[in-house]
SEVO-731508 format. One line per field, with one value per residue (C-alpha): residue in one letter; residue number from 1; x, y, z. Coordinates in nm, 3 decimals, decimal comma. Layout:
residuo A;...;
num NUM;...;
c1 X;...;
c2 Y;...;
c3 Z;...;
***
This chain:
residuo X;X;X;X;X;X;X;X;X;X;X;X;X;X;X;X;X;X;X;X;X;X;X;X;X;X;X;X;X;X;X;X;X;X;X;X;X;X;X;X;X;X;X;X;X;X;X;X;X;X;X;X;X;X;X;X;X;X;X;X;X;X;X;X;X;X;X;X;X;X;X;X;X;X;X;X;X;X;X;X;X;X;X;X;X;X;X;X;X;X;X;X;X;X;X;X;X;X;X;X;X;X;X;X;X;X;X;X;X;X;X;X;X;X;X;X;X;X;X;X;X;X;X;X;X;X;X;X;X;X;X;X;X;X;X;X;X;X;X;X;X;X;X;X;X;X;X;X;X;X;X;X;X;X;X;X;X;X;X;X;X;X;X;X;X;X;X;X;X;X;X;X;X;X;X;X;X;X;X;X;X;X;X;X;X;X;X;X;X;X;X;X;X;X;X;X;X;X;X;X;X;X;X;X;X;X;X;X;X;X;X;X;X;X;X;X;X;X;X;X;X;X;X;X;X;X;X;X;X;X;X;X;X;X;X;X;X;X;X;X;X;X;X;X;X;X;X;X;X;X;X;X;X;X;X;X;X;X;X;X;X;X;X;X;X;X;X;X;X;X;X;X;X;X;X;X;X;X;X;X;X;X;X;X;X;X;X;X;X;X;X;X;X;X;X;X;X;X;X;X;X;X;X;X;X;X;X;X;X;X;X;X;X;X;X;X;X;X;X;X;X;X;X;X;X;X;X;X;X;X;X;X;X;X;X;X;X;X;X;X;X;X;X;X;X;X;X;X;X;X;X;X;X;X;X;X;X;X;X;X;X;X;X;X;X;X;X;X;X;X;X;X;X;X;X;X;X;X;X;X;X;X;X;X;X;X;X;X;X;X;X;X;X;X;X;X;X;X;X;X;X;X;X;X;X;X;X;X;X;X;X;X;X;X;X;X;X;X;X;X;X;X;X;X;X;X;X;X;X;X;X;X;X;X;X;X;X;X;X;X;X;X;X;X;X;X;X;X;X;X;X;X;X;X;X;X;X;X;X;X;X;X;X;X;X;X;X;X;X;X;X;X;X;X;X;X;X;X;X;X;X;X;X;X;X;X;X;X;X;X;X;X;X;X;X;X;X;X;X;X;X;X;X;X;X;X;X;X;X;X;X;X;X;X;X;X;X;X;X;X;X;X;X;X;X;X;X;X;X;X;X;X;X;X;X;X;X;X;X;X;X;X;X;X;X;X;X;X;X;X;X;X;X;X;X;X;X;X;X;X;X;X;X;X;X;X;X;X;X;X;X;X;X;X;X;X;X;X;X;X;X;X;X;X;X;X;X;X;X;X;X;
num 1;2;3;4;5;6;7;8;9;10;11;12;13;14;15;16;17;18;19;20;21;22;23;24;25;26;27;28;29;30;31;32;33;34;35;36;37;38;39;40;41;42;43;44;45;46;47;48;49;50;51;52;53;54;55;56;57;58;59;60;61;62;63;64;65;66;67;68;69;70;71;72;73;74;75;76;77;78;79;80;81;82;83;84;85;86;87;88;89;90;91;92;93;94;95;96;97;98;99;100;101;102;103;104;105;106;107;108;109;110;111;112;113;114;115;116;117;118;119;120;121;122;123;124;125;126;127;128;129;130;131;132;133;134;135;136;137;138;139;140;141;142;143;144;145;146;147;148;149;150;151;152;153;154;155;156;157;158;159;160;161;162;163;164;165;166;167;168;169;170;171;172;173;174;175;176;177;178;179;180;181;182;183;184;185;186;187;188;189;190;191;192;193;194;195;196;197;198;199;200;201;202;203;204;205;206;207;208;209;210;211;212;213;214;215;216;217;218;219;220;221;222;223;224;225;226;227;228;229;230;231;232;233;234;235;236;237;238;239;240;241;242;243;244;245;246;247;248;249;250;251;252;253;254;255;256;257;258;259;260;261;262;263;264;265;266;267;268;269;270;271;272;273;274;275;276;277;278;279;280;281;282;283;284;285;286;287;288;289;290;291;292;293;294;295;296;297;298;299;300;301;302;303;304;305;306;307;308;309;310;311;312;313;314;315;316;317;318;319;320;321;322;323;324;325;326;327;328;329;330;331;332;333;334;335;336;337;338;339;340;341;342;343;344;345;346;347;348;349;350;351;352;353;354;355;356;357;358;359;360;361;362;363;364;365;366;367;368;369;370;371;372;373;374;375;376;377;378;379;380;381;382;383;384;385;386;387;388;389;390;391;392;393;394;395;396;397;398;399;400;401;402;403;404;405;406;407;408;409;410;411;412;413;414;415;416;417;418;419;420;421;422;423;424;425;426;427;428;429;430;431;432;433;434;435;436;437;438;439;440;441;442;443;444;445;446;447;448;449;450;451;452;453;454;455;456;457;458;459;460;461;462;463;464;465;466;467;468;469;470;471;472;473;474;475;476;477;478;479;480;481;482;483;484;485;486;487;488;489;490;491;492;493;494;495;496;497;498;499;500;501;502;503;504;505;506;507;508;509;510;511;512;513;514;515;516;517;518;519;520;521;522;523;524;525;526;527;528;529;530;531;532;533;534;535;536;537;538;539;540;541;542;543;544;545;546;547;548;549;550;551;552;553;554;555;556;557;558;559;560;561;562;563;564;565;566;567;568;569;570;571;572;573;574;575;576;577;578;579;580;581;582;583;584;585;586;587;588;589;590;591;
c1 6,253;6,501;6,515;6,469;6,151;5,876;5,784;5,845;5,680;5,499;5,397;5,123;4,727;4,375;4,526;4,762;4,486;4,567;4,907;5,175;5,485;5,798;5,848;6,203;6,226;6,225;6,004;5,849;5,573;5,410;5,051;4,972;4,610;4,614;4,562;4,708;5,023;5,024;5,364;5,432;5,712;5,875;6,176;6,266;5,940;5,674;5,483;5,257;5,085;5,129;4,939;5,005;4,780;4,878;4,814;5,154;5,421;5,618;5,396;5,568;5,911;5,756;5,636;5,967;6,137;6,258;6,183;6,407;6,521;6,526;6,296;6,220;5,807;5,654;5,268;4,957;4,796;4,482;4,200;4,097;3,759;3,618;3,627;4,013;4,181;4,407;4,350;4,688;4,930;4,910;4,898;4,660;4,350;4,542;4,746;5,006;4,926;5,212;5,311;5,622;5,956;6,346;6,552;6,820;6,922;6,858;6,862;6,975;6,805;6,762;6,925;6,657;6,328;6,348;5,872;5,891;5,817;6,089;6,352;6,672;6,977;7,222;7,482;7,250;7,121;7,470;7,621;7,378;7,291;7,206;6,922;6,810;6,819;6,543;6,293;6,012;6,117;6,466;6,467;6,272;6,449;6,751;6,527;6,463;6,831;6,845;6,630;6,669;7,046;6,920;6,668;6,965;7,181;6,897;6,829;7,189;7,237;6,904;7,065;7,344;7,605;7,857;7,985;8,343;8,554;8,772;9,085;8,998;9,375;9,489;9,680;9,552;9,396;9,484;9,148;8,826;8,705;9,032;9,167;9,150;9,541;9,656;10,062;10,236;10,409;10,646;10,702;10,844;10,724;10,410;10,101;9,757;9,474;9,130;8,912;8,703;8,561;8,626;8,656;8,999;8,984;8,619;8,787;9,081;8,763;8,678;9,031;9,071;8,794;8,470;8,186;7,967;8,089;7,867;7,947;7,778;8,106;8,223;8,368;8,570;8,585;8,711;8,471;8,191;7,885;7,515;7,219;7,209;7,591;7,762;8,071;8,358;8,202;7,907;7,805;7,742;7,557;7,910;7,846;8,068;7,998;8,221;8,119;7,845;7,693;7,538;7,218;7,308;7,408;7,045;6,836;6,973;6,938;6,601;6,488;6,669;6,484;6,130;6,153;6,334;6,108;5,760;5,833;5,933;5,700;5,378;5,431;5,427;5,665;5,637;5,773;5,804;6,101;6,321;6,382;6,687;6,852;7,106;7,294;7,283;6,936;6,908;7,098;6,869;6,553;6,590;6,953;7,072;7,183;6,971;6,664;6,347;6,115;5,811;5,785;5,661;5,827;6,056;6,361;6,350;6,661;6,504;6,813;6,744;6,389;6,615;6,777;6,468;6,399;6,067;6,144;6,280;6,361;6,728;6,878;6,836;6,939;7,266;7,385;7,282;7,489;7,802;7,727;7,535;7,220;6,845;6,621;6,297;6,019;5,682;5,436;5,063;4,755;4,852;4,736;4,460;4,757;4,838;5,115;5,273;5,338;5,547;5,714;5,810;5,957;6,153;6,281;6,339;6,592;6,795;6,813;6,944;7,245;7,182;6,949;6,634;6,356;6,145;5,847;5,531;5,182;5,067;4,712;4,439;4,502;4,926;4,987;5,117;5,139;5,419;5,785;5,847;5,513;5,531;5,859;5,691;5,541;5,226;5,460;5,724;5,474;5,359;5,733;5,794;5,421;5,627;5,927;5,794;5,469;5,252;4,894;4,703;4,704;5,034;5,309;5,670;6,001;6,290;6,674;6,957;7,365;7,617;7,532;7,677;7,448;7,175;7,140;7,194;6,958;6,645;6,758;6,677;6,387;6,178;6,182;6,106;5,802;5,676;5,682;5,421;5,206;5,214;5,238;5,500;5,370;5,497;5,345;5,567;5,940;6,047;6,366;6,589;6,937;7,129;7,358;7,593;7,850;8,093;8,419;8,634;8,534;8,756;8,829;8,649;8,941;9,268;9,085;9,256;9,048;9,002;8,800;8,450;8,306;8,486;8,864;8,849;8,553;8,538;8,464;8,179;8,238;8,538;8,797;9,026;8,889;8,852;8,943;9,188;9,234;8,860;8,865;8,582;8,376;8,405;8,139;8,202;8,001;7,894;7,565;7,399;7,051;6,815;6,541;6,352;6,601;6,854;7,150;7,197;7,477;7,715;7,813;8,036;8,150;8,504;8,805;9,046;9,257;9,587;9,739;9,377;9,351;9,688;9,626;9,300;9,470;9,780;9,463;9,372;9,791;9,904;10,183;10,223;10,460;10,194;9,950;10,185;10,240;9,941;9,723;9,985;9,815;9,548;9,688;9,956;9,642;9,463;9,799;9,767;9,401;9,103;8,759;8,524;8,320;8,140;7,914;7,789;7,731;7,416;7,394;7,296;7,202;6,994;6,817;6,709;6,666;6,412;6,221;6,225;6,080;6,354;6,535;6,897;7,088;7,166;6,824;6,906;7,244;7,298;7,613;7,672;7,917;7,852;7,881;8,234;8,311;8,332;8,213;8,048;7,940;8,271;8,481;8,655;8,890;9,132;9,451;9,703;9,983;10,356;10,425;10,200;10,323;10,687;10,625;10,473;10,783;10,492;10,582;10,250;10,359;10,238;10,084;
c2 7,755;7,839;8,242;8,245;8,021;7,796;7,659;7,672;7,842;7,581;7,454;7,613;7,542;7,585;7,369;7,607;7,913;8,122;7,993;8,229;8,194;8,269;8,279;8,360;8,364;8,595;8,850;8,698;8,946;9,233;9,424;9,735;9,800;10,133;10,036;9,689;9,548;9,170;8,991;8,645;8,477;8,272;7,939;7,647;7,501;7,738;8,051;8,216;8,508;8,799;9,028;9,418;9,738;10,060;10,070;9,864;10,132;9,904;9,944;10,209;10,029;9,734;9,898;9,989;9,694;9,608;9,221;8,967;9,067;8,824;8,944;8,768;8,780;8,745;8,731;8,521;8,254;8,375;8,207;8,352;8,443;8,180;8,432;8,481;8,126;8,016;7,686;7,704;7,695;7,462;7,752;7,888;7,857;8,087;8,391;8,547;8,862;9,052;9,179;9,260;9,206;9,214;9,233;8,987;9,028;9,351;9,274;9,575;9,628;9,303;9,234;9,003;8,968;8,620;8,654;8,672;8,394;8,659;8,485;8,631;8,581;8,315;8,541;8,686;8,414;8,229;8,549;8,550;8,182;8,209;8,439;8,202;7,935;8,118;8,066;7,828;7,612;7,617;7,524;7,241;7,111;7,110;6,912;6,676;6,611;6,530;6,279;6,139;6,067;5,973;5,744;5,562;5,497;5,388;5,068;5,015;4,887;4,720;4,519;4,422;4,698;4,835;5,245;5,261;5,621;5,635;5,877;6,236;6,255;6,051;5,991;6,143;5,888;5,934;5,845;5,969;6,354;6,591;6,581;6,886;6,849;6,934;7,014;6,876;7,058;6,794;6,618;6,915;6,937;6,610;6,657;6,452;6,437;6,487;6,187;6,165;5,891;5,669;5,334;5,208;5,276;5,024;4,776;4,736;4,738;4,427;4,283;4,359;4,063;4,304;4,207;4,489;4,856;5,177;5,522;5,860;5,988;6,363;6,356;6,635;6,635;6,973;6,945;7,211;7,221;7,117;7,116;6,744;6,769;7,013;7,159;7,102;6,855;6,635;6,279;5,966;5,656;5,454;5,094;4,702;4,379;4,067;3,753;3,889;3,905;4,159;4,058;4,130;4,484;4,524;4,361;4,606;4,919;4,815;4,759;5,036;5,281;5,159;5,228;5,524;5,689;5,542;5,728;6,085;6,097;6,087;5,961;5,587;5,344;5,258;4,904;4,766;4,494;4,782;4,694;4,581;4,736;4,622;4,926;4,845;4,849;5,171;5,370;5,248;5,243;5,583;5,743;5,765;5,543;5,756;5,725;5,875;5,562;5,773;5,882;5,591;5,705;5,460;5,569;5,274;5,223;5,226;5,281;4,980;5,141;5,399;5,131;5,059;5,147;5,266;5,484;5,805;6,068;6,116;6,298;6,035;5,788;5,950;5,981;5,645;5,469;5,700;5,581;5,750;5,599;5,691;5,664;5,770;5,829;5,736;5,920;5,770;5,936;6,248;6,278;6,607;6,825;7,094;7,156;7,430;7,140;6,891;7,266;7,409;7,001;7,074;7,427;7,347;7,067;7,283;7,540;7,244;7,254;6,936;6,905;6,917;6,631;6,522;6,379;6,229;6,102;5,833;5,780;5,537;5,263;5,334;5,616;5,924;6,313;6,567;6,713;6,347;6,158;6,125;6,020;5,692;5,376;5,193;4,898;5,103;5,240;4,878;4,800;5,104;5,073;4,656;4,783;5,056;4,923;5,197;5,241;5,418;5,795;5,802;6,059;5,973;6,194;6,105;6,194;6,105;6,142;5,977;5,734;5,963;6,261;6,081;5,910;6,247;6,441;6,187;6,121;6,524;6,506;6,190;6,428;6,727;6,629;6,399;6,700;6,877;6,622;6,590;6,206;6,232;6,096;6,340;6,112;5,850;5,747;5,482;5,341;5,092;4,950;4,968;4,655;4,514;4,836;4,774;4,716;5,022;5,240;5,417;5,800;5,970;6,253;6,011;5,714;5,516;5,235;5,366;5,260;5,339;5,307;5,185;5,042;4,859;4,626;4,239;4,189;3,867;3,588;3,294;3,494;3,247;3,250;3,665;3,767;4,061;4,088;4,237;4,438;4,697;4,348;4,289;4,348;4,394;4,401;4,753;4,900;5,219;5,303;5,561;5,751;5,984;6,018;6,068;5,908;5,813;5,619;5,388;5,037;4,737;4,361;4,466;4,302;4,156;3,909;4,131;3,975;4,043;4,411;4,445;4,298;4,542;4,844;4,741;4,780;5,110;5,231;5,200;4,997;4,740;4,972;5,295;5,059;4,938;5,342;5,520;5,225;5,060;5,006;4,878;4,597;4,501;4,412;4,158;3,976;3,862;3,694;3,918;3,798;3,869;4,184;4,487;4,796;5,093;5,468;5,657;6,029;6,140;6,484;6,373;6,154;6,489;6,663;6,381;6,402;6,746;6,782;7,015;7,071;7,175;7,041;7,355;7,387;7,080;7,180;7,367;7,568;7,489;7,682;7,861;7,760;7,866;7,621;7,968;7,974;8,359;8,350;8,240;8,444;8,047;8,005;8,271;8,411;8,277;8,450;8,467;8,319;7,989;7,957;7,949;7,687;7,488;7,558;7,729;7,979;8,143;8,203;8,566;8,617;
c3 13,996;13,732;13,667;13,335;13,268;13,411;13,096;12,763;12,514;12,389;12,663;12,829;12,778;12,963;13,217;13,309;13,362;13,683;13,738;13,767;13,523;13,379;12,995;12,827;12,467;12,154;12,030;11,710;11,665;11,782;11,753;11,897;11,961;12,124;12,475;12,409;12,336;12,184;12,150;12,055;12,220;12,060;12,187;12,069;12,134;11,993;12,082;12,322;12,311;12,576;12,604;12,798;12,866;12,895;13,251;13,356;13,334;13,107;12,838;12,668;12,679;12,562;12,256;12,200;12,187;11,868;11,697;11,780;12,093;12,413;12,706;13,008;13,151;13,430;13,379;13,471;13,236;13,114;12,906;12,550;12,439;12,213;11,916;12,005;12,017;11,739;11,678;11,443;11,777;12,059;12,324;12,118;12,400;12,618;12,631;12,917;13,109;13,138;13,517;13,409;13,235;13,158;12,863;12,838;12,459;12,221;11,874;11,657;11,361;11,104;10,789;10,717;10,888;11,074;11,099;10,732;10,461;10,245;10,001;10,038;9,847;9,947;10,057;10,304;10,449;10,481;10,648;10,899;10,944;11,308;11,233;10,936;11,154;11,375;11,103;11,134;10,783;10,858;11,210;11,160;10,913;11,139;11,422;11,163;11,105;11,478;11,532;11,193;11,290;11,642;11,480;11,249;11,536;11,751;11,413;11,354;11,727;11,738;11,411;11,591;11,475;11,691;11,611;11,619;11,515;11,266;11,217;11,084;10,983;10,760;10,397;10,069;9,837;9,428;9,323;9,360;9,468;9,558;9,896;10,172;10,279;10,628;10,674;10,936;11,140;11,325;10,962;10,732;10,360;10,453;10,427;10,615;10,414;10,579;10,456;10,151;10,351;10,581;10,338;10,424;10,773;10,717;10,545;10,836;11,103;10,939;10,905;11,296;11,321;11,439;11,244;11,225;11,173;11,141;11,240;11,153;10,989;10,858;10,556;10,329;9,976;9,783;9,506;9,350;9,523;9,362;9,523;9,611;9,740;9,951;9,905;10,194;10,408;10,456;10,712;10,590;10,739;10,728;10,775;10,656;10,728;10,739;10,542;10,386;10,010;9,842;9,955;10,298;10,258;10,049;10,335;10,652;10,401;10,308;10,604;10,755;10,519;10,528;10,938;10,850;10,597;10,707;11,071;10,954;10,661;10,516;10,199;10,090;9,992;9,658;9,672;9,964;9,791;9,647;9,269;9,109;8,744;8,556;8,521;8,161;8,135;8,410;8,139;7,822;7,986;8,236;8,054;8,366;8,645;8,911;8,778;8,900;8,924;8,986;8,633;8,450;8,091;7,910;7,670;7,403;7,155;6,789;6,572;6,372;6,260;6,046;5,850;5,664;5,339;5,410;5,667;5,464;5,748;5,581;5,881;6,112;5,852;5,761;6,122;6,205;5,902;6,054;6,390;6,589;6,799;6,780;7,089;7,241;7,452;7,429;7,572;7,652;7,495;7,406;7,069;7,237;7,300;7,149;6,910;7,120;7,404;7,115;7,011;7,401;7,441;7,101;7,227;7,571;7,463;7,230;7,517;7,739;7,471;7,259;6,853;7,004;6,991;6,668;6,744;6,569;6,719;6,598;6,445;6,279;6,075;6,130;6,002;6,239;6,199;6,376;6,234;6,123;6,079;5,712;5,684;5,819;5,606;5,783;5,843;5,985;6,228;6,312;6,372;6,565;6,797;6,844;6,975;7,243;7,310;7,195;7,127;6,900;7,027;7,181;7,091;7,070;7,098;6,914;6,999;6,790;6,841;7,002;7,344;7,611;7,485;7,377;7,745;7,876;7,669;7,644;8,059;8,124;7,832;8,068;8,328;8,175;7,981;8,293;8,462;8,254;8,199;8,575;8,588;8,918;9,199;9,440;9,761;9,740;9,753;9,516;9,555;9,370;9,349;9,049;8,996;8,791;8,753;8,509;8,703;8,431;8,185;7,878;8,012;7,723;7,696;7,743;7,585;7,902;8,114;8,450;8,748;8,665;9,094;9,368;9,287;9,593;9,449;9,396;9,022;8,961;8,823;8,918;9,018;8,845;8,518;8,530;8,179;8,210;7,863;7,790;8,086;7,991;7,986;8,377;8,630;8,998;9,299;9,292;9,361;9,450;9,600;9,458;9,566;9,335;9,104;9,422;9,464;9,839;9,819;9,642;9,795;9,713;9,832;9,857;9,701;10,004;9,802;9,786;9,436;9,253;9,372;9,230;8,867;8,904;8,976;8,683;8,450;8,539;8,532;8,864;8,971;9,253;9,422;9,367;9,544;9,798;9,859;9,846;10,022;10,230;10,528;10,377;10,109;10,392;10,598;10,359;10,354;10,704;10,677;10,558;10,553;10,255;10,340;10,197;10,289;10,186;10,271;10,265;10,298;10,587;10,390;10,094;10,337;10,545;10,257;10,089;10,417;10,431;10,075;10,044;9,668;9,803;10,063;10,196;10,352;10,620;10,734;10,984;10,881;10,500;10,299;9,918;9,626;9,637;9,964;10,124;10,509;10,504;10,818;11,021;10,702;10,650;10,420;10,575;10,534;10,824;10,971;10,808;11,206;11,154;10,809;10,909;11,147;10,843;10,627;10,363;10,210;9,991;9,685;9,554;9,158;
***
């Protein structure tokens, strides 16, 4: 028998009455009736109740003992009174009777209680993460994780896929997220760069004639944290195919996540074919290209309706003929509430930072009340109940400005007021793909075309009729999937004809030699016979933390850092020594 344990402590049950055992774990609880002592011991599997009179002359010592702590017990399974079980714990028919026991761990006194459903500040928590850990929540979030990742590998080889590792060091990469850099020490004044992810390294795998690539893979990206994204480091679900389409990528994701999600939770799928958007349309209909597809509330573009002459709100009309847009949100029978719901909408959206939102509602026979109801003819009412589909009795919220705020402010106002007219279905998880990213974008500050997604994409259409004069016109094979308003990962059919990636990257300012430099390895591959491929990377985080019902990704890793990428618990980043430096040829240069 080992010395520390016959079973676990959540293990035990009737069966198990007038055995002798062994039971290791920590003290979760205690209860002190006089005569006798109850603790509840808790491991890695659950609890048991123990249970001590004053008779055994370790009582007193016992009551002593401070939460926390590790003891060792030797004791006899007893059954509980009927008016005694708890039918809340598995060992909950029985209890242990305590012959005696040993300390193997005293826990000093706590800086947070690990028992208690508390809050406690981040910093707290962080510093001590391996008493946070203990906590019920916590540490089954963490088991989760486990057999979530277990679960992914388990489908990846059942679809054929073979995991291969890729280099942790490698070369920094000019676009995307900034590096963490590494200095050599055998290559004075050079630096490795830990990967943003593993994409190039993919691409090769492919190149190198496998056919199938996945691997759970760390990667590093020095970027500011949110609670969907950590700062530092995070895993991905890294997968690429050879001589696929994007079709092929959708149908092992899909069916990857409906396995996935329909094992480790409770909540339905809402469509079982994942829909498809335009991104185009994603960022009229939803103002965002993560949209939240279990709020049924549509942004529609009505700029046109202020052009008409009977429509005389003059604001609206004057920043329309100067450019801006005018869109909005319908909302379905809400003509019962209350004016202070249309005003706390109004107020909450100038507190986000942008105008605010006008709004009518519209009533009998066309005509419509609210901040800008009269401004409105009957036939302008008619035109405007056309274009959005609404009914008598509906309210609508109006934003007007510039695109990029607009889709931004109306994008935050669908959730908002979805949110307190409680039409989310929180029981399901509706995904989509968004398709059909534009291949660049114009850099809003240096009015340049850069990348807007992956550079290493194909753009659609006949590759020999691409126009690369209208370049902000091109769409590529780009595509991310979305869950709840998460993003869980972007994708892409990659681009492996060498003399097209370099006409690409010319667009977006970098030269054939800058390419042939900072991607060498990579563009001297496709030369020598690459076949078409593509892939995609879902979090391995946000996944947890959907199925977790958790709101920050914090709460399903196991050792995150702050919000300021700082490590409190392991005091990471640190000062090195002037020795280690020196043998880096750094010298630290001091403010």
């Amino acid at each position: 028998m080992n010395k520390y344990r016959s079973h676990h402590c959540g293990e035990l049950n009737k069966i198990n009455v007038g055995e002798n055992v062994l039971l290791s774990g920590w003290i979760n609880k205690k209860r002190d009736h006089g005569n006798l002592l109850f603790i509840d011991l808790r491991d890695h599997y659950g609890i048991t109740q123990c249970v001590v009179d004053k008779k055994n002359k370790q009582f007193s010592d016992l009551e002593s003992i401070s939460l926390e702590s590790v003891i060792r017990i030797n004791g006899v399974v007893i059954e509980r009174s009927e008016d005694t079980v708890n039918k809340n714990l598995p060992t909950g028919g029985i209890e242990i009777k305590i012959n005696s026991y040993d300390l193997l761990g005293e826990c000093k006194e706590l800086p947070m209680p690990v028992f208690s459903d508390q809050t406690y500040s981040e910093e707290v928590r962080l510093k001590y993460r391996f008493l946070d850990l203990r906590r019920k929540k916590i540490h089954s979030n963490i088991i989760l994780r486990s057999k979530v990742i277990s679960f992914i590998r388990e489908k990846m080889i059942e679809f054929g896929f073979l995991e291969y590792q890729t280099p942790i060091l490698t070369s920094s990469s000019p676009e995307g997220a900034r590096d963490f850099l590494v200095p050599s020490r055998l290559n004075k004044g050079k630096f490795y760069a830990l990967p943003q992810a593993p994409q190039q390294f993919k691409q090769l795998i492919m190149v190198s004639g496998f056919d199938k690539y996945f691997q759970i893979a760390p990667c590093f990206r020095d970027e500011d944290a949110r609670a969907d994204r950590s700062p530092g480091e995070f895993y991905q679900l890294d997968l690429e195919m050879s001589f696929v389409e994007q079709e092929d990528v959708f149908k092992v994701i899909e069916d990857l996540f409906k396995s996935l999600f329909e094992k480790f939770s409770d909540k339905k799928i809402k469509d079982n074919q994942f829909p498809k958007i335009k991104y185009e349309e994603s960022m009229l209909r939803y103002g965002t290209d993560k949209p939240d597809l279990r709020n049924p509330l549509i942004i529609n573009d009505v700029t046109n309706l202020f052009t008409r002459d009977d429509v005389k709100f003059e604001i609206f009309k004057k920043f329309v003929k100067d450019g801006s847009i005018v869109r909005c949100i319908v909302t379905k029978n809400t003509f019962e509430q209350p004016r202070s719901f249309f005003d706390n909408i109004d107020k909450w959206s100038k507190e986000q930072g942008y105008s605010g939102l006008a709004y009518l509602t519209i009533e009998k026979n066309y005509k419509a009340k609210g901040t800008i109801g009269k401004f409105f003819s009957q036939d302008s009412i008619k035109e405007l109940m056309k274009i959005t589909n609404a009914n008598e009795g509906d309210s609508i919220f109006f934003s007007c400005g510039k695109l990029k705020q607009i889709e931004a402010s109306l994008s935050l106002a669908r959730q908002k007021i979805a949110e307190d007219l409680n039409l989310i279905d929180r029981n399901v998880f509706a995904f989509c793909w968004i398709v059909d990213y534009p291949m660049f974008e114009r850099d809003e500050i240096t009015n340049k075309i850069k990348f807007s997604h992956n550079p290493f994409s194909m753009p659609q259409g006949d590759i020999k009729k691409l126009d690369y004069k209208e370049p902000l016109s091109m769409k590529a094979y780009q595509y991310d999937i979305v869950c709840n308003g998460i993003e869980l990962s972007s994708g892409a059919i990659r681009n492996h004809i060498p003399e097209l990636m370099y006409k690409l990257f010319e667009i977006a300012g970098y030269s054939k030699l800058h390419v042939e430099t900072k991607f060498s390895g990579m563009i001297n591959a496709l030369k020598y016979g690459a076949p078409p491929h593509g892939g995609i990377a879902p979090g391995i985080d946000r996944i947890v933390m959907l199925l977790a019902n958790e709101k920050n990704i914090r709460e399903v890793t196991m050792f995150p850092m702050n919000q300021n990428a700082e490590d409190l618990l392991m005091m990471a980043p640190s000062e090195v020594d002037e020795s280690q430096l020196k043998e880096l040829n750094i010298v630290i240069k001091k403010k």
